[in-house]
N, C-alpha and C positions, 0 to 999 in steps of 0.2 A: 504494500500500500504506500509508493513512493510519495503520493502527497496530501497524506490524510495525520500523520503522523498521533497517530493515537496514542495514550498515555498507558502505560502498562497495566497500571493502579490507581485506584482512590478510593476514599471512602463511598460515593455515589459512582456506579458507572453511568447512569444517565438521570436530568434532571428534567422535566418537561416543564413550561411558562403555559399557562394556559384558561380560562372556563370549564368549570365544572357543571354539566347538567345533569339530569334526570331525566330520561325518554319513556312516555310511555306506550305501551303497545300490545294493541286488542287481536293481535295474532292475523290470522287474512280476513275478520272482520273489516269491514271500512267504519271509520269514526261515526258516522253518519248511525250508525247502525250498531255502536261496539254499546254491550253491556258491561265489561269489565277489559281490564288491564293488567298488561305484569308493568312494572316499574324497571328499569334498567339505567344504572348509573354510567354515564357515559362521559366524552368532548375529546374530541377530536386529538389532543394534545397530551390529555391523560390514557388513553386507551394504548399509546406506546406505552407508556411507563409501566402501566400494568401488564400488558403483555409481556411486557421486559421481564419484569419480577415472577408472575405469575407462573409462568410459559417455561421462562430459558432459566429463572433462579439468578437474576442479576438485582442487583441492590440500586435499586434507583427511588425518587424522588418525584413531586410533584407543588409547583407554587402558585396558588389560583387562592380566589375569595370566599369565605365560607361564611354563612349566615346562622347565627344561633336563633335558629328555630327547628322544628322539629324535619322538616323537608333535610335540611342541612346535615341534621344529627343521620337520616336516612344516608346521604349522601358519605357522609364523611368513615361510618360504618362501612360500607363499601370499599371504599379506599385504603382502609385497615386488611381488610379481607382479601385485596389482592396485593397486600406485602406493601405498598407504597408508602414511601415517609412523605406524610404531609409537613408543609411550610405554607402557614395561611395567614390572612390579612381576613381579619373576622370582623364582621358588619352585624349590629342589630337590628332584628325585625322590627315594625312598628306596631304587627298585631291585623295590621288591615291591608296596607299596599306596598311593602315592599321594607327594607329591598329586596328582592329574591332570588333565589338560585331557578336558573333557567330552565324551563319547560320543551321539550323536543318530543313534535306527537306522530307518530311513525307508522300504519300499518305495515305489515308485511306484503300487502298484495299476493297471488294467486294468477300462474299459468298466463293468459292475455293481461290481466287487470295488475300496470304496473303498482308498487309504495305508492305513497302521495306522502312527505313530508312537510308540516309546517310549524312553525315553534309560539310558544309566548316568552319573548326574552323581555319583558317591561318591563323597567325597574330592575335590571338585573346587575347584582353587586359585581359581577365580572367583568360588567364595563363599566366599571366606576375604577377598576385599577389603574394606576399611572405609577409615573418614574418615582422613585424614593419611599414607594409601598414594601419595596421587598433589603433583608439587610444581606446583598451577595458575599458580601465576604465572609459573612456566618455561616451562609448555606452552603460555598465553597471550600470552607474552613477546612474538611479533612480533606480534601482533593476532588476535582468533580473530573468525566473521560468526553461528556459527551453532554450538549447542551441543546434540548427541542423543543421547537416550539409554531404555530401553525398560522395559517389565513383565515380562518376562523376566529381564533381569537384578537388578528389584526383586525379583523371587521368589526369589531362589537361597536365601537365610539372613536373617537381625536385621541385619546391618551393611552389605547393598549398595544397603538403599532410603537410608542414613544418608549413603552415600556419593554416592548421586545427586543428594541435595539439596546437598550440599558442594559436590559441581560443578556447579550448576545455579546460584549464588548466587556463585562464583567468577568461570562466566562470564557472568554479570548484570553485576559490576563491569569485567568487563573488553569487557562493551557488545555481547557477542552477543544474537542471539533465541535460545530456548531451546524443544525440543520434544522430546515424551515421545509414545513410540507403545506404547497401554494394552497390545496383547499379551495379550488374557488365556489363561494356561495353565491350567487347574485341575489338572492334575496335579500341575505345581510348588508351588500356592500348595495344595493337599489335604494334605499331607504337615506344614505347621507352622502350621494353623489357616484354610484356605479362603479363603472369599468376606469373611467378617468383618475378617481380617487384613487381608486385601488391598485393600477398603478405607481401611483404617487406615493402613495404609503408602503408600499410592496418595494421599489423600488430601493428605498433608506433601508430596508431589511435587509433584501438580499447583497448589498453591500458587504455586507456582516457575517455571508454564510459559507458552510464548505462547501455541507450537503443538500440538495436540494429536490424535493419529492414532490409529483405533480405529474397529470397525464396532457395531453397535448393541450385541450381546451385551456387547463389551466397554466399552465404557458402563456397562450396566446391572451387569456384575459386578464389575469393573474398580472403578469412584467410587460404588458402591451404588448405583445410580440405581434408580428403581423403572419399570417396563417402561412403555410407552403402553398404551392399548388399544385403538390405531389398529389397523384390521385390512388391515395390509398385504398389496393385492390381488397383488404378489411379491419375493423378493426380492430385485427389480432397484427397486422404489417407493419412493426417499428419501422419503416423507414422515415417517413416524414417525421414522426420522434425525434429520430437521431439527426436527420436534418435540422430541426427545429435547433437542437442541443448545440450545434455549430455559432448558430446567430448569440442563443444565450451566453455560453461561453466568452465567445467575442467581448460582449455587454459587460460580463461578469467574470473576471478575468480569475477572480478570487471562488469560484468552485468549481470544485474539483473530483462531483462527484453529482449523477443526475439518475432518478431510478420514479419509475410508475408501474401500475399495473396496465394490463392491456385486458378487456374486457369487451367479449362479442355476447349480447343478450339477446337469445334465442327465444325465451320467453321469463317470464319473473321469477322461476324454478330451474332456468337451464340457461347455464352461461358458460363457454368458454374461457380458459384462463391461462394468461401465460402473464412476466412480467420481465422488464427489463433494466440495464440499466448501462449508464455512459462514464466508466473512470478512469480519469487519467488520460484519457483521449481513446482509451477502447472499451467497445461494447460489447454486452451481454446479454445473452437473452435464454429466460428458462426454457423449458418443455411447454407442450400445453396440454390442459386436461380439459374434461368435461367436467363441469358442477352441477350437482342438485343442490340446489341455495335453500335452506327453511331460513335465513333469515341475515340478507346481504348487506346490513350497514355495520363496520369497521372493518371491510377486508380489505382494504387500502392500509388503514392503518396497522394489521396485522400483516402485511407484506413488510412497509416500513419497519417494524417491529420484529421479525423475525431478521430481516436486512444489515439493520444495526449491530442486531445480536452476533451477527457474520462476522464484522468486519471489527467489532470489540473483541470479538473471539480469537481473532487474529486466521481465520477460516480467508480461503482462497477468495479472489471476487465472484468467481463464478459459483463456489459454494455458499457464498452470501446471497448471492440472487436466487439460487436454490432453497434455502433454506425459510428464507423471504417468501418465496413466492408458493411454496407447502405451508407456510402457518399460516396464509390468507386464506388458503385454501379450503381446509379446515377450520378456519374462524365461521365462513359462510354455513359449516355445516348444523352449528350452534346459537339457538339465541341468545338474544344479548349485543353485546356491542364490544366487547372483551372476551380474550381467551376461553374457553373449556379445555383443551387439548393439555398434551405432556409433549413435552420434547424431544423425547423417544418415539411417538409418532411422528413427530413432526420432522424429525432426522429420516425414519425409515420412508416416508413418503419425498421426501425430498431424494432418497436415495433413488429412486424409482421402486419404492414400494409398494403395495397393493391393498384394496378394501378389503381383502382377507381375511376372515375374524385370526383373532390374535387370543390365542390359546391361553 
């Protein structure tokens, strides 16, 4: 890993910046029609860190906003549960509106009838975080390898893309890699100025990063990129990816490492899955499988997640995209929005293992 130079040790191998929500979800019900819900503790930023911990058995962390009310106590329980050392900036509730830890409402969908996602983030203490909320050098204290953090949480409000780069440059001096997974929402970033914004805000980040996770779209929307006009025969065909990767680069002289999933959705239970990724000026790209998805949101995060896990590992690049792109894989095949899986499958399926019952 000629230009990643990871740190052997610390006391955290990865720290995520991030929003913490709660998702709920009434299974292939649509909301319209849901009698009940399971609750799933979820964001974007934390679901590596847990998978980190949960998954591969790595000591990592998480610094987002927590609210002492009883949602938060839910929330924060969770986090306990998948091994993550919280570091939080605690808000009180008022009893009636806020602030709150954020709402994310999800069906699963069913066969033709895709998810329908949409949230209530009102009043959400997440995006009330800004720069001088968190004390880095205490969280950095024993040594930190790896420092994440996402586009989602840059979208929330003015002060949490302010705050990503604060931690992003915190832990540059305290000698981690740093990576930013683009995330593009437009819903979040539609509301206080779109694609322009978002840019703009994205841009000051990726200044700051090594690694950088995101599939074309998010690229193109995400760092303004302008589209290829590669006519990608599907999209399972990294090429115009890796094309795009050349223009970023350029931009972003400073990463040094580019990786997404690649996702063909055949219908909301069956999707093709490969993943890739660009380091050091060479590409890689996994195998690809068929999925039966029961339940497809964090397997983005779960490729990133198993990715990381590679290249902290000190595993090949190619075994990091491997390894990456079996824990997505298996994330889909579990509700929730974090791990269920062990390692040991997720090695043997990375190895080109089989659905096999396992005696």
């Amino acid at each position: 890993m000629s230009g990643l130079n990871i740190k052997k040790e610390g006391a955290l191998d990865l720290v995520s910046l991030g929003a913490l929500v709660h998702r709920l979800d009434p299974g292939i019900i649509p909301f319209r029609k849901a009698t009940s819900c399971s609750i799933h503790v979820s964001g974007g930023e934390f679901n590596v860190a847990a998978n980190l911990s949960d998954c591969f058995g790595m000591k990592t962390g998480i610094a987002s906003a927590m609210v002492n009310y009883p949602v938060g106590e839910l929330i924060a329980e969770r986090v306990r549960a998948m091994g993550v050392k919280p570091f939080y900036k605690h808000f009180k509730h008022n009893g009636v509106n806020g602030p709150n830890m954020a709402t994310v409402f999800s069906d699963q969908g069913h066969g033709v009838r895709p998810p329908v996602v949409f949230y209530n983030r009102s009043n959400e203490a997440g995006a009330q975080l800004k720069s001088g909320d968190f004390n880095w050098s205490e969280i950095f204290a024993g040594g930190v390898r790896w420092f994440h953090s996402g586009g989602i949480f840059a979208a929330l409000s003015e002060t949490t893309g302010q705050l990503i780069i604060e931690g992003m440059k915190a832990a540059k001096k305290a000698g981690a890699v740093t990576s930013f997974d683009l995330n593009y929402r437009a819903k979040l970033w539609n509301i206080w100025g779109g694609e322009k914004k978002a840019a703009e805000v994205i841009h000051g980040i990726v200044e700051n990063v090594d690694v950088l996770v995101g599939n074309e779209e998010d690229l193109q929307k995400g760092l303004g990129m302008p589209g290829q006009d590669v006519e990608s025969k599907s999209d399972l065909d990294p090429t115009a990816f890796f094309k795009m990767i050349e223009a970023v680069v350029k931009k972003y002289p400073n990463v040094k490492a580019v990786a997404t999933t690649l996702r063909e959705v055949h219908s909301t239970n069956r999707h093709s899955w490969a993943a890739v990724a660009w380091i050091d000026g060479k590409t890689f790209v996994s195998p690809t499988c068929e999925l039966d998805v029961v339940d497809r949101v964090g397997g983005g995060d779960g490729y990133a997640a198993g990715f990381f896990y590679g290249l902290l590992s000190g595993e090949t690049p190619e075994n990091a995209v491997r390894l990456g792109w079996a824990h997505g894989a298996m994330l889909t095949t579990t509700p929730g929005d974090t791990t269920m899986v062990t390692v040991d499958q997720v090695r043997a399926f990375a190895q080109g293992g089989s659905a096999r019952i396992q005696r």
